[in-house]
N, C-alpha and C positions, 0 to 999 in steps of 0.2 A: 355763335358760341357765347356762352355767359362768363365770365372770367368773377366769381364774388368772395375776394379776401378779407375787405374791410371799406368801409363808407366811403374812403377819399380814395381809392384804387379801384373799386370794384367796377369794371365797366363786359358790356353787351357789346362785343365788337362783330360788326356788319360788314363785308365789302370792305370798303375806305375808310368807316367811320368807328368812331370808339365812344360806345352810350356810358354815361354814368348808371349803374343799374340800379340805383336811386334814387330819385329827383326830388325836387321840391315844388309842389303844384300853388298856384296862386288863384284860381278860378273863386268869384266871391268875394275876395279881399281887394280891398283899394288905399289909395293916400299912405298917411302914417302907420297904420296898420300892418298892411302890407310890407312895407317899407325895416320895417322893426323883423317882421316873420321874417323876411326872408334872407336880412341881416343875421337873424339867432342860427338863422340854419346854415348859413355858409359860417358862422360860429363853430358848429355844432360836429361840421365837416362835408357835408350836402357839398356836390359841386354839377350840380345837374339842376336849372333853374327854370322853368316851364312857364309861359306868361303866352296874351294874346293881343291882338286888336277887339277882341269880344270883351276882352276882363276890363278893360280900360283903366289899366295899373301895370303898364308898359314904364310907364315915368318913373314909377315909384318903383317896381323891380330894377329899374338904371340905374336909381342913387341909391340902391341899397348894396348895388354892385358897387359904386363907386367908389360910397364910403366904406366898404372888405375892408380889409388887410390882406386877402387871397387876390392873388392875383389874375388880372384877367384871362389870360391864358389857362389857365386851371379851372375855368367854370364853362360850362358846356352850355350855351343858353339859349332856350327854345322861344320862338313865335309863333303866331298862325296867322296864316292871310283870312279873313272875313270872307266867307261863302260871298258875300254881297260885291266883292272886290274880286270876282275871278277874273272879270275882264282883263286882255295882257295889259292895256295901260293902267286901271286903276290897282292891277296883281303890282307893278313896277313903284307908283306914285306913293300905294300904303304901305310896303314896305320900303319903301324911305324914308317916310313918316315913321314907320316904328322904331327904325334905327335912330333918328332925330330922337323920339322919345324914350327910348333906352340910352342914347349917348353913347352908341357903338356905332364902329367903322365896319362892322361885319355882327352875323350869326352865326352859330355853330349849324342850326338846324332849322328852315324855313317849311311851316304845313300847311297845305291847303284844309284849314278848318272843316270841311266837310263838304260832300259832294253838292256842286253850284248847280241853277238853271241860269246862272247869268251868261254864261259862255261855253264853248264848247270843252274839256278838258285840256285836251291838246294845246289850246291859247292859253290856259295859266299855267303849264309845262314850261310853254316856249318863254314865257316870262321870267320862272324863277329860273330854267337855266339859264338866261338871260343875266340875269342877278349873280347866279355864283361866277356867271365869265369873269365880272368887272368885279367880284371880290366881297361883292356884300354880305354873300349867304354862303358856306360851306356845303354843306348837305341840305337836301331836303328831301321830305315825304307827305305823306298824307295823314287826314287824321276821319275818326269814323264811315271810313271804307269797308267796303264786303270785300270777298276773297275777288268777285268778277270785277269789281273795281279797282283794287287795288291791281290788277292783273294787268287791265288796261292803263294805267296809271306808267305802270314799269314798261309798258310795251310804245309808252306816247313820249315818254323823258329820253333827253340825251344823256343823262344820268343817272347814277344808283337814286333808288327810290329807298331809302334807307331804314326809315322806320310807317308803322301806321296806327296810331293815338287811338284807342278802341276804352273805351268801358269794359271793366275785366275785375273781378269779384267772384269769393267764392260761390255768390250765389246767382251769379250771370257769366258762362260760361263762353268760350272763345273757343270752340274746339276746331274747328274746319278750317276757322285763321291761323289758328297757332300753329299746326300740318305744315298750311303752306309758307306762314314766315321764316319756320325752320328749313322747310325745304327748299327756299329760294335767298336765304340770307338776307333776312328783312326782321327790324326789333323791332315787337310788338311793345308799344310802352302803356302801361295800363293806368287810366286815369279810373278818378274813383274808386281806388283801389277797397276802400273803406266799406264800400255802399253807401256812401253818404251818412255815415252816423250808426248802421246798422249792425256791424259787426265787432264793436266795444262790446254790445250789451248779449253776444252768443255765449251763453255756456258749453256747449259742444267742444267750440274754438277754445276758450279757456283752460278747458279741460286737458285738449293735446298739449294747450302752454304748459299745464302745471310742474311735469316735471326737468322743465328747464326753469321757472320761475318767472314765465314769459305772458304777455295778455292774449286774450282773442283778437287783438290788432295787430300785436307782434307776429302771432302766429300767421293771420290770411296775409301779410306781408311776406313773409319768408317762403310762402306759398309758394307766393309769385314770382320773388326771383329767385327762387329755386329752379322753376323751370328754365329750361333752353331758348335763348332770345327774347327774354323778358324782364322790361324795366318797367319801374312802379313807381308814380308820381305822387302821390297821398298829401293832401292839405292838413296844415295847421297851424293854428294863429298863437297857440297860447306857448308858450315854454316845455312845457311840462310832455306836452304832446308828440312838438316838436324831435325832441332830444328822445324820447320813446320808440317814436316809427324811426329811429335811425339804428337803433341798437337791435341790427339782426344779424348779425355778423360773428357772433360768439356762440351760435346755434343752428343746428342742423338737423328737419326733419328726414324720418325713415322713411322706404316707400310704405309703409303702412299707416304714417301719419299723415303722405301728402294724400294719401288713398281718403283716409280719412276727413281732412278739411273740405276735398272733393265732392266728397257725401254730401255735406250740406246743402251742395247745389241742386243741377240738373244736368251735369255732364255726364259724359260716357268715359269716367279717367282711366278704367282699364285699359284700354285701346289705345287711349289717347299717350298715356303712361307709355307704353311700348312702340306705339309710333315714335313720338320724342326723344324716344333712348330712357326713359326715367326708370326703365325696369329692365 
């Protein structure tokens, strides 16, 4: 279920867990940079903060939590274990190292970054339940899994497999996962929601914005949490950016607009629309 009132309440609640249905992505940014981003956005009202052992600005997402005035309890904050670290002791050692470099006693939400040949799945399972027994990690899921991986994923955990990190844009389509996220109570959280730079510059998108006053950003945003069990983590460094992909919350596409943004892609949204409930 998507629950989306406004940026500091809106959450994707799973199972046990409760997503902020907005996030703030860090992938690309490091140091001070980083640090300032992600500072503006829990500003801003973002309470959903997304970081990795890949982005190597774990530290710098820490002291931008730190220095808040939001409380830690009110920011939902994501990691990912390094495919290279599935192993269960080096699953175990790097995220303690990440909490060490974030300056937390826990996570909200621990991901195995992507499917490992380091070890078998089942061993980095048994690791991060491992991790939430003693307290350090809340939830965890996966991140760029298929529908048969993630399947096995929830078949191999002692726990809710809670969400799965996928690349998700109007113009690269999620349709088979999104089915089964809904159907088994799993947030899909869409990174790159943007296409990396690609969907500022759509007039099509633009166009459905105009009569809300809104961009082709705002709009393939609203897309996305618009639909059921889906949260969107969108990067951006500058202010201006920032404070824009947050303001979706005052607007509501029709099914003939999310039809429409759909178009752009390659999906099959009729189907997919009625499978979901969106029609």
């Amino acid at each position: 279920m998507t629950t989306t009132s406004d940026l500091s309440t809106a959450t994707v609640d799973v199972q046990d867990a409760s997503i902020p249905t907005l996030g703030f992505g860090t992938a690309r940014m490091s140091g001070d940079e980083c640090q300032r981003a992600v500072e503006r956005a829990l500003e801003v009202g973002y309470r959903h903060v997304d970081t990795a052992q890949l982005y190597d600005n774990e530290r710098a997402v820490g002291e931008a939590i730190a220095a808040s005035d939001v409380a830690r309890e009110d920011v939902f904050v994501v990691t990912k274990i390094h495919r290279r670290n599935a192993a269960y002791d080096d699953a175990l050692e790097s995220t303690r190292a990440s909490l060490e470099r974030l300056g937390l006693s826990t996570v909200d939400l621990l991901l195995l970054h992507a499917p490992s040949s380091r070890a078998p799945l089942e061993e980095t399972l048994q690791a991060m339940n491992e991790l939430q027994d003693e307290g350090a990690v809340e939830h965890i899921g996966v991140s760029n899994f298929s529908v048969e991986q993630l399947e096995a994923a929830r078949d191999g955990s002692e726990t809710p497999i809670v969400a799965n990190q996928v690349k998700y844009h109007p113009y690269h389509h999620q349709d088979e996962l999104l089915e089964y996220c809904v159907d088994n109570d799993v947030c899909l959280t869409a990174y790159s929601p943007l296409a990396e730079g690609a969907v500022p510059g759509d007039d099509r998108l633009a166009e459905i914005g105009d009569p809300y006053d809104k961009s082709a950003a705002q709009v393939a945003l609203r897309w996305l949490i618009q639909q059921p069990n889906v949260a969107a983590i969108p990067k951006a460094s500058r202010d201006e950016h920032i404070e824009a992909n947050a303001a979706l919350f005052d607007f509501e596409l029709s099914e003939d607009e999310l039809a429409a943004v759909a178009d752009v892609g390659d999906g099959l949204w009729n189907r997919l629309a009625a499978t979901i409930g969106l029609r």
